[in-house]
RODO-2510 file (C-alpha; in nm, 4 decimals, decimal comma):
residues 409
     n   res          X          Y          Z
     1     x    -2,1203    -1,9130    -1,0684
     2     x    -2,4298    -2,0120    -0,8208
     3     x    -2,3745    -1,9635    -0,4247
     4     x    -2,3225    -2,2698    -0,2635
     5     x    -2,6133    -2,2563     0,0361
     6     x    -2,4093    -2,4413     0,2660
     7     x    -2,0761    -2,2020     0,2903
     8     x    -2,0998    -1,9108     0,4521
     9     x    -2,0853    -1,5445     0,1786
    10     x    -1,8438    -1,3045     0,2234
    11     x    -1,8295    -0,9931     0,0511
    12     x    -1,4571    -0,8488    -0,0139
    13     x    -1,5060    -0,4152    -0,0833
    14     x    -1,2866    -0,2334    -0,2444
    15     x    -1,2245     0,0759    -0,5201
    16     x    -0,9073    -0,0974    -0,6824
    17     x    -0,9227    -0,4720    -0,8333
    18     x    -0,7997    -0,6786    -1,1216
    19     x    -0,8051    -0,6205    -1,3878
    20     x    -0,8669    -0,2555    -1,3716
    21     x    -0,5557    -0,1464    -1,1677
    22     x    -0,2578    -0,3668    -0,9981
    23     x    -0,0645    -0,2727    -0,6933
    24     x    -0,0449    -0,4096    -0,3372
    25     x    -0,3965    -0,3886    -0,2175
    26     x    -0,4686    -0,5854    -0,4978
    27     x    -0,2397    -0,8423    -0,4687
    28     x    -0,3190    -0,8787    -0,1067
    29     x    -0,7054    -0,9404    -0,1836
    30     x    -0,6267    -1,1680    -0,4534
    31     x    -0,4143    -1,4072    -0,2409
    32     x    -0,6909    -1,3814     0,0637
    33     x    -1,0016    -1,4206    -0,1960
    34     x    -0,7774    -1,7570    -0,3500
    35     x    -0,7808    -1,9014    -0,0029
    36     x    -1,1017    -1,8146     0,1289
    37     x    -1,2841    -1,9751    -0,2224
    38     x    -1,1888    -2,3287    -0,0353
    39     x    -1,3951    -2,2591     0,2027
    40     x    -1,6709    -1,9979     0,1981
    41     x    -1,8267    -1,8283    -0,1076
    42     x    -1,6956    -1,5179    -0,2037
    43     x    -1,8258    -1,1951    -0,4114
    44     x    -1,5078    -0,9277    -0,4516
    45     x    -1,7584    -0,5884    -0,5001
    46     x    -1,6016    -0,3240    -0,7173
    47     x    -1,7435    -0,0487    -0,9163
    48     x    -1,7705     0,0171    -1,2596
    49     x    -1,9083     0,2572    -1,5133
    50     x    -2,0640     0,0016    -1,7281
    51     x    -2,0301    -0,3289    -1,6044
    52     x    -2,2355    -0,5416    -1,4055
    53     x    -1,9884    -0,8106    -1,2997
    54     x    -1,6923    -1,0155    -1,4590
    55     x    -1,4483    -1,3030    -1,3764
    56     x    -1,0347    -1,2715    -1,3102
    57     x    -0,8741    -1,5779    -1,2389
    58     x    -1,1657    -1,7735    -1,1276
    59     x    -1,2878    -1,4661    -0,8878
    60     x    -1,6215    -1,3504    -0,9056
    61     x    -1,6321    -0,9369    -0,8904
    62     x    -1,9471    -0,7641    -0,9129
    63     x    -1,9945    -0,3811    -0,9716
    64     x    -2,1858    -0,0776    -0,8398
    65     x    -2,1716     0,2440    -0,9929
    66     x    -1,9015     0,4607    -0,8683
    67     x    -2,0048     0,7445    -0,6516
    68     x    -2,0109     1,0614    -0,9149
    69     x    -2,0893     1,3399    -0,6376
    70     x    -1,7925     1,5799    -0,6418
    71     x    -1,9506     1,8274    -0,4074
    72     x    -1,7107     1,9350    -0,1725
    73     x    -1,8236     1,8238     0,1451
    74     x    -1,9159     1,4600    -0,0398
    75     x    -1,5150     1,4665    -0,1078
    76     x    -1,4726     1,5738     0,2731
    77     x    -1,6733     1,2940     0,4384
    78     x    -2,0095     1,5331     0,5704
    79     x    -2,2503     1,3458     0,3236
    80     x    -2,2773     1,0241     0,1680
    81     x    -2,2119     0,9741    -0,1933
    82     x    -2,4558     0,8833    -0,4399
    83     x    -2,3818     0,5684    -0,4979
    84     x    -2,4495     0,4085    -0,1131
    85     x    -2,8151     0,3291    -0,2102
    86     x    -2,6948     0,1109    -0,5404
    87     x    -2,4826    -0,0648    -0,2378
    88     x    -2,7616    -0,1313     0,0123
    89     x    -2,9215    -0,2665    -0,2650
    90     x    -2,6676    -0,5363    -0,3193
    91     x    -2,5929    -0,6155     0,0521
    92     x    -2,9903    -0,6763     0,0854
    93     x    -2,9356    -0,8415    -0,2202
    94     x    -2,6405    -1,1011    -0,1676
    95     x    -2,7043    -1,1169     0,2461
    96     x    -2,2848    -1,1847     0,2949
    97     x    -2,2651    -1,3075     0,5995
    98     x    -1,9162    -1,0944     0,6979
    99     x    -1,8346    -0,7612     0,4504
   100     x    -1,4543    -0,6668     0,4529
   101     x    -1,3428    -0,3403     0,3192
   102     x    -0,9841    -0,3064     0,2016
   103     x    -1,0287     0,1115     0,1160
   104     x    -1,1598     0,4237     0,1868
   105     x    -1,2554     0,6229    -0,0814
   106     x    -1,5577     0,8258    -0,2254
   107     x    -1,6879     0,5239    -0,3406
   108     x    -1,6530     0,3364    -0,0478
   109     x    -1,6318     0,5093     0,2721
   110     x    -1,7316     0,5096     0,6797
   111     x    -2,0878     0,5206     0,5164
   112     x    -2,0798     0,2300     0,3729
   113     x    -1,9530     0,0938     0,6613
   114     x    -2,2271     0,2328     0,8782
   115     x    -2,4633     0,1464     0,6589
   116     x    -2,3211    -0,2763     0,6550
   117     x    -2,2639    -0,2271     1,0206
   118     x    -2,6857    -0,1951     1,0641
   119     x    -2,7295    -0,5346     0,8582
   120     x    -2,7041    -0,8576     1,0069
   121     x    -2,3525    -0,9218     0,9062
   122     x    -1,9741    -0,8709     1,0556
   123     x    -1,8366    -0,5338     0,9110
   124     x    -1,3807    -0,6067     0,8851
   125     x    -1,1818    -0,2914     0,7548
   126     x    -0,7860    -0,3344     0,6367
   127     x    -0,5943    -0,0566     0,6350
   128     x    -0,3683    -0,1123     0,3393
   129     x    -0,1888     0,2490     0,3002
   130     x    -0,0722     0,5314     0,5575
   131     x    -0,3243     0,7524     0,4371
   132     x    -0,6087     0,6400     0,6669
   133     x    -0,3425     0,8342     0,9238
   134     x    -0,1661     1,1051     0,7579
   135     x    -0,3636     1,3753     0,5460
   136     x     0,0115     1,4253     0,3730
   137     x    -0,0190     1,0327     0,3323
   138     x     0,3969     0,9835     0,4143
   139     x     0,3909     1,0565     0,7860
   140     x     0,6833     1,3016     0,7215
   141     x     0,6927     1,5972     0,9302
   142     x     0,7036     1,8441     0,7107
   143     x     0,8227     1,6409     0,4296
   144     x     1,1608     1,5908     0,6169
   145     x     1,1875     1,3571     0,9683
   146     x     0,9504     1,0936     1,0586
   147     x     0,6252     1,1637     1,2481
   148     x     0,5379     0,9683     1,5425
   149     x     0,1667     0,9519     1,4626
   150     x    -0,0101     1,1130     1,6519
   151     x    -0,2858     1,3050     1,4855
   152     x    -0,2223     1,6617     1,6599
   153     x    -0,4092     1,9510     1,5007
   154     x    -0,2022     2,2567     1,5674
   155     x     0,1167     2,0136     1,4235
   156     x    -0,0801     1,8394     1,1869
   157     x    -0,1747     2,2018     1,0156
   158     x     0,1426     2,3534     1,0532
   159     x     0,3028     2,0345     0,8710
   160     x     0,0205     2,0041     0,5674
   161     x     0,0196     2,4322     0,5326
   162     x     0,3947     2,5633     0,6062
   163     x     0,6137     2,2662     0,4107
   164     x     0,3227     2,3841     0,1106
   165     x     0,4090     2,6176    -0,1739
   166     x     0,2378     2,9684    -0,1781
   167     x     0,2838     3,3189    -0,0044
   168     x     0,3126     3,3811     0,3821
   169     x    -0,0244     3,5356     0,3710
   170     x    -0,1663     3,1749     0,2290
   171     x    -0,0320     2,9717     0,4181
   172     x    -0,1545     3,1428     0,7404
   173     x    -0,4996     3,1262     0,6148
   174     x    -0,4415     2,7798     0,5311
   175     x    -0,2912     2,6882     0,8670
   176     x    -0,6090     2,8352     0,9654
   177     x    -0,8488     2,6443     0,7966
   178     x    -0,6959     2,3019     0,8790
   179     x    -0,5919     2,4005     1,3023
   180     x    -0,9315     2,5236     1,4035
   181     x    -1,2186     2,5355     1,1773
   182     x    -1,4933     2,2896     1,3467
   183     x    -1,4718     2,0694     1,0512
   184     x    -1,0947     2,0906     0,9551
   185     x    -0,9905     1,7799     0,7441
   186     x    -0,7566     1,6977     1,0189
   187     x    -1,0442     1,7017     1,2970
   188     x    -1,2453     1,5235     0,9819
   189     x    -0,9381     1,2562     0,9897
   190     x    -1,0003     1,1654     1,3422
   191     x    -1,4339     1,1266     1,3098
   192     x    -1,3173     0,9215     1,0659
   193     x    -1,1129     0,7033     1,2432
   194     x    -1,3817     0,7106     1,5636
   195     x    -1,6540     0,5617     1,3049
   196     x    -1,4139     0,3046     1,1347
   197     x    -1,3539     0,1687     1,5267
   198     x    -1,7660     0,1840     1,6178
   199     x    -1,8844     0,0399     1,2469
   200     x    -1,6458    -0,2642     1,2711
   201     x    -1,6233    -0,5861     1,4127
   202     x    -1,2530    -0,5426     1,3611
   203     x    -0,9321    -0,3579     1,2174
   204     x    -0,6825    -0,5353     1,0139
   205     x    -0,3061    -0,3959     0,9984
   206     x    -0,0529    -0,5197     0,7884
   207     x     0,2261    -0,4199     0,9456
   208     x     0,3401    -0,3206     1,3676
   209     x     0,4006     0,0505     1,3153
   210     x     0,0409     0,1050     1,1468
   211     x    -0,0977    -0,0899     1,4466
   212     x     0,1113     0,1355     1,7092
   213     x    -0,0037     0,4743     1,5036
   214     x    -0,3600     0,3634     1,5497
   215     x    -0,3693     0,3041     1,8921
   216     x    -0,2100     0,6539     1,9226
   217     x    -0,4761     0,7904     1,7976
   218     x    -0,7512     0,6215     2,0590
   219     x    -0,8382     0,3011     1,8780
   220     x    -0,8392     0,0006     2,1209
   221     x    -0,5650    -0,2556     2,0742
   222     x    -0,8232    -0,5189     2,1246
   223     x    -0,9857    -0,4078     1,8351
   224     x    -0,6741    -0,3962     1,5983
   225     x    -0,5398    -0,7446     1,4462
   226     x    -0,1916    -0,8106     1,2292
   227     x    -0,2650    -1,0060     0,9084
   228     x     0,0733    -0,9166     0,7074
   229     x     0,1123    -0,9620     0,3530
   230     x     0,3045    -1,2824     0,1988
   231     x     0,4184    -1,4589    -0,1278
   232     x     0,5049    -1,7997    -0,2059
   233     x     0,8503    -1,9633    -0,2280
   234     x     0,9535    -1,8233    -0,5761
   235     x     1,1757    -2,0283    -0,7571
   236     x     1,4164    -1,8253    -1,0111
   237     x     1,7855    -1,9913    -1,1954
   238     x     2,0402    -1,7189    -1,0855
   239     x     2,1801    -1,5677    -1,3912
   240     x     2,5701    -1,5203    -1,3607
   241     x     2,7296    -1,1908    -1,3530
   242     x     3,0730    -1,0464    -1,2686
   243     x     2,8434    -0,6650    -1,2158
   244     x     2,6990    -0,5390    -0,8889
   245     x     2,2848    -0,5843    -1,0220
   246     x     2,0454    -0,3371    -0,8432
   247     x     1,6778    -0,3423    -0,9577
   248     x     1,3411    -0,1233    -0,8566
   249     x     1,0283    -0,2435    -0,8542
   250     x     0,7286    -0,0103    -0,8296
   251     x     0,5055     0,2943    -0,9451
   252     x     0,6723     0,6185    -1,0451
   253     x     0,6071     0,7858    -0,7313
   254     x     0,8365     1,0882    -0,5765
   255     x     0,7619     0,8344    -0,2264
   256     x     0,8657     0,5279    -0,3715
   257     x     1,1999     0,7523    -0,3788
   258     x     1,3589     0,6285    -0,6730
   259     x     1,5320     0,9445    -0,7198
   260     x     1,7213     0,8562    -0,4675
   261     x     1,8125     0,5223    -0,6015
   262     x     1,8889     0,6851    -0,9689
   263     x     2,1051     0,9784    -0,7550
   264     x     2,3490     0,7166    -0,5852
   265     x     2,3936     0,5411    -0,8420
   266     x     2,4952     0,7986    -1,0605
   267     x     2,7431     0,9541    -0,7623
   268     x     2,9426     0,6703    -0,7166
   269     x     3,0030     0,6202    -1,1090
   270     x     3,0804     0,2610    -1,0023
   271     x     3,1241     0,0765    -1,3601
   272     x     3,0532    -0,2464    -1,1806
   273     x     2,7357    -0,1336    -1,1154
   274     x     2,4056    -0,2011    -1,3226
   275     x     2,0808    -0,0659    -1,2450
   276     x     1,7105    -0,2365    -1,3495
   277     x     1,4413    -0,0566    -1,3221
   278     x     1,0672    -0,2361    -1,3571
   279     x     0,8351     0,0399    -1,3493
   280     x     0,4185     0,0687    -1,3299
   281     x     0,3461     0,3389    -1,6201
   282     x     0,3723     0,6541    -1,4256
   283     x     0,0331     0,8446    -1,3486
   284     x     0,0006     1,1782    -1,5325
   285     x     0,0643     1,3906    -1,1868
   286     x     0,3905     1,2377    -1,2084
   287     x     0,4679     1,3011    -1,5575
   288     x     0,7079     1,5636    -1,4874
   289     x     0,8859     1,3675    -1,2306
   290     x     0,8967     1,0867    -1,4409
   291     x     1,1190     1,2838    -1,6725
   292     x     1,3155     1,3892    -1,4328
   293     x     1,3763     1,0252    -1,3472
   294     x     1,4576     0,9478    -1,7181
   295     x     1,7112     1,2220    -1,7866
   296     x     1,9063     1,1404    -1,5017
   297     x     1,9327     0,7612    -1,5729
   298     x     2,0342     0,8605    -1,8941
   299     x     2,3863     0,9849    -1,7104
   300     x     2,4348     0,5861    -1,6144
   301     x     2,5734     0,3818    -1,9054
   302     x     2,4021     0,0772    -1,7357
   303     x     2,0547     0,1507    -1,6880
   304     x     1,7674    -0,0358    -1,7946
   305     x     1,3797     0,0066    -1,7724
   306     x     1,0856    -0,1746    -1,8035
   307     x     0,7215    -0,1913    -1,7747
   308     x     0,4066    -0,3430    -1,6833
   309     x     0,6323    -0,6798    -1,6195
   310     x     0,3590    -0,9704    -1,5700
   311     x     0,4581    -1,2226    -1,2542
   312     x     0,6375    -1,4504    -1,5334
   313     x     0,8680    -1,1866    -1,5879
   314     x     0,9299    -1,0182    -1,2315
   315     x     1,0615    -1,3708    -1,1452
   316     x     1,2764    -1,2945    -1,4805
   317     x     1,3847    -0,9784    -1,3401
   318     x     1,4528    -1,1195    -0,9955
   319     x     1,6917    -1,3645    -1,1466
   320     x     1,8828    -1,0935    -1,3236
   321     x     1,9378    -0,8577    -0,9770
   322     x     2,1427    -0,9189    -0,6882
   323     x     1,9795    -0,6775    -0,4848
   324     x     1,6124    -0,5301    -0,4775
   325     x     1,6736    -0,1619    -0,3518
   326     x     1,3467     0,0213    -0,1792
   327     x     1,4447     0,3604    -0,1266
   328     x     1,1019     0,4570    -0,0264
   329     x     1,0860     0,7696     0,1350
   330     x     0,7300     0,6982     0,3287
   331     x     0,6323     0,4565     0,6001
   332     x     0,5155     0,1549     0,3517
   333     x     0,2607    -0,0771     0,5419
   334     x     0,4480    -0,3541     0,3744
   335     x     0,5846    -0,3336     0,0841
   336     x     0,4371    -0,6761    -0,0917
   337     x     0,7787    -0,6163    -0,3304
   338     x     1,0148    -0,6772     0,0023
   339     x     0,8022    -1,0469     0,0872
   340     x     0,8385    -1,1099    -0,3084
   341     x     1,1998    -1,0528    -0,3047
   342     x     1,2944    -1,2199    -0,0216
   343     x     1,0430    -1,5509    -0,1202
   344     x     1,3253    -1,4822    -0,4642
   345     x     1,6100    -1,5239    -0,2164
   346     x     1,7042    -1,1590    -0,3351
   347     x     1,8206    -0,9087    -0,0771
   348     x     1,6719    -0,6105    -0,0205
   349     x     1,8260    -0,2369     0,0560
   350     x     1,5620    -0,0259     0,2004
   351     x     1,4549     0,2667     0,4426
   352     x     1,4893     0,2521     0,7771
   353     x     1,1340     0,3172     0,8667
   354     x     0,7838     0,1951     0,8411
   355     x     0,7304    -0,1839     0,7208
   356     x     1,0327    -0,1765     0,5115
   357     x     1,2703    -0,2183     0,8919
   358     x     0,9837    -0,4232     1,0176
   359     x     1,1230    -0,6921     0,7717
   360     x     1,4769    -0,6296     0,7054
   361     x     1,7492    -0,7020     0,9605
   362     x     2,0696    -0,4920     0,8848
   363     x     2,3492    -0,7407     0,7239
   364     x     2,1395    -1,1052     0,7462
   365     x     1,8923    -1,0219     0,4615
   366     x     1,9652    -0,7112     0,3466
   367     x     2,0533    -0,3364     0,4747
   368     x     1,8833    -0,0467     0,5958
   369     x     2,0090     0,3218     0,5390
   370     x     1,8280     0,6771     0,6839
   371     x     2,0228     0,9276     0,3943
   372     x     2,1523     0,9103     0,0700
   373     x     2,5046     0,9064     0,1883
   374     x     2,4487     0,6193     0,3908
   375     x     2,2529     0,4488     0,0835
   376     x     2,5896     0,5494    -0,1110
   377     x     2,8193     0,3852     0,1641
   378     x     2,6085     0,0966     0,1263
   379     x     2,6582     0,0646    -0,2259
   380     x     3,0022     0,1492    -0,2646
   381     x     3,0617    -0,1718    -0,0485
   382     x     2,8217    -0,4546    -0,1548
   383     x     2,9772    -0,8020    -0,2082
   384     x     2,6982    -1,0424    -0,3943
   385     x     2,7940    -1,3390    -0,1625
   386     x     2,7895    -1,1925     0,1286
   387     x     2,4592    -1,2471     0,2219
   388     x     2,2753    -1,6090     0,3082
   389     x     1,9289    -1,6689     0,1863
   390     x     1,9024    -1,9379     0,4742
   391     x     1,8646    -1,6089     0,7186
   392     x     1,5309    -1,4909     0,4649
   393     x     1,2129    -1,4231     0,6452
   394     x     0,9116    -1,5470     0,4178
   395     x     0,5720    -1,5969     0,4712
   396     x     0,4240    -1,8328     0,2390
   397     x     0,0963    -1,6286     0,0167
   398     x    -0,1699    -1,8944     0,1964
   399     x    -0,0900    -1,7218     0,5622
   400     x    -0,2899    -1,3754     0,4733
   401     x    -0,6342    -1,6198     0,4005
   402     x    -0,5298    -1,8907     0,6936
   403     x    -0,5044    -1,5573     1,0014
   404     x    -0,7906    -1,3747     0,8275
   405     x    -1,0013    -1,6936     0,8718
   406     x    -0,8862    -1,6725     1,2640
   407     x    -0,9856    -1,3645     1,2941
   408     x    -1,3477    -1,3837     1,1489
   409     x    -1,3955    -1,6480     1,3835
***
């Protein structure tokens, strides 16, 4: 497909794309790339082992090699990986008039964005996961209460080392290591966040609390924009059911905290009760929890699961529930399946943290619960019709491309 001279290029960066992997960073850039076609070109830049570029959907994405450098202090941020020539080459190449990164990885990182930041072209970074933040990646203090944020070192290290496995003696040294060593990955965390705010024209957040935790940690509000995510209007024909229908949607992921979900169920023995479960084929790290998960759904007679579901069949799915629980355990910076669900007019029982309570008002669209027994009170008392879809918040999907277009301007 030929660049049209008259529109303006921009180039959309990011390690995770369709087809390669799905999740929702990519559906995010897919909806923004879909409006922004209309009106400027646009290259999505990937990487790939062996190919050179390819089409999904109508979307041009082109490659680089991924960054292959394992060195340690490569992984830590202190050099650049070996890939950031192949990518000066294709900036000086393609000339995009803006660049937007949508992740921080090895293979695209704060030099990368130096690097784009020196060319003659606006540099915009999105900050799709809690990660960027939190070195545990949850923003649990010590894998129990929620953190406030702030990127402390001697709380930071005693968090990441003391909630860890291993003797006292290890731990210590650890604590060591990540409190006071010049380049700590927690001080690390923070250089990194100083050169995201210098190499960019501008940060994206999806969500309020992600906004709040970055200006914590000494990025200028001016600097920071809100571009949440959004889905269209989806239509679905109610199935009819005398049952109580919960359904999960999401990766097999001890944060996604189906566990928890699986657990409550399986307390209140409720026979009126049925459980869906669409899953993402778990990664091999959580192999072992994934069995975990699937003996203990085995203990409720109505438990289904599925996999991979393409959209035609999520709105399937979303017919068949009365209720879309996310029992996430982390602060999510959306989640893209609450806007889906609600666009479904399905409600939605979540956490009450992160983007999850940014979206959900307690007894208009859905519920919010801080413990498992107050996820169990919740359950033990649902009543289908008690909600009104007429109280839904939605965004429709064309609002990420139409505030992202504000912004670049």
């Amino acid at each position: 497909m030929e660049l049209n001279s008259e529109k303006k290029l921009i180039v959309i960066a990011t390690d995770y794309f369709f087809p390669n992997s799905r999740g929702g960073t990519e559906k995010y850039i897919y909806l923004l790339a879909k409006y922004l076609v209309l009106y400027y070109n646009v290259r999505i830049l990937s990487v790939h082992k062996t190919l050179k570029h390819e089409y999904f959907d109508g979307l041009r994405i082109d490659y680089i090699l991924p960054n292959t450098d394992n060195h340690r202090n490569t992984i830590k941020g202190l050099q650049a990986p070996n890939n950031l020539q192949a990518f000066d080459e294709y900036l000086s190449k393609q000339n995009p008039d803006i660049i937007h990164f949508h992740t921080l990885t090895s293979n695209f990182n704060t030099y990368h964005l130096k690097s784009s930041n020196s060319k003659n072209c606006k540099v915009y970074f999105t900050s799709h996961i809690p990660g960027h933040i939190c070195l545990r990646g949850d923003f649990l203090q010590n894998g129990k209460t929620p953190c406030n944020g702030k990127i402390s070192p001697i709380k930071c290290a005693s968090c990441i080392c003391f909630s860890s496995k291993g003797s006292l003696m290890k731990k210590i040294t650890k604590y060591l290591y990540y409190g006071l060593t010049p380049n700590s990955p927690i001080k690390l965390k923070l250089k990194q966040l100083i050169d995201i705010e210098r190499y960019t024209d501008k940060m994206i957040s999806v969500s309020q609390w992600q906004k709040d935790f970055f200006i914590k940690n000494g990025i200028k509000s001016s600097h920071i924009e809100i571009c949440r995510q959004a889905s269209n209007k989806i239509s679905i024909n109610k199935s009819k059911s005398n049952n109580i229908r919960l359904g999960f949607i999401g990766r097999i992921d001890p944060l996604k905290g189906l566990h928890l979900l699986l657990e409550a169920v399986d307390i209140l023995r409720n026979p009126n009760i049925m459980l869906s479960i669409a899953a993402i084929t778990p990664a091999v790290e959580h192999g072992q929890y994934y069995a975990s998960l699937r003996s203990l759904s085995e203990s409720i007679p109505e438990c289904k699961w599925y996999f991979n579901l393409e959209a035609q069949k999520l709105n399937i799915f979303f017919s068949d529930i009365d209720y879309l629980v996310v029992p996430s355990i982390c602060f999510e910076t959306g989640p893209f399946v609450i806007y889906e669900a609600l666009a479904a007019g399905v409600p939605v029982i979540t956490t009450n943290m992160g983007g999850q309570s940014e979206l959900i008002e307690d007894g208009i669209n859905g519920y919010l619960f801080n413990t498992l027994q107050e996820l169990i009170k919740i359950l033990s008392h649902l009543d289908k019709n008690k909600l009104t879809t007429s109280n839904f918040f939605h965004r429709e999907e064309n609002m990420i491309g139409m505030e992202m277009q504000k912004i670049y301007h």
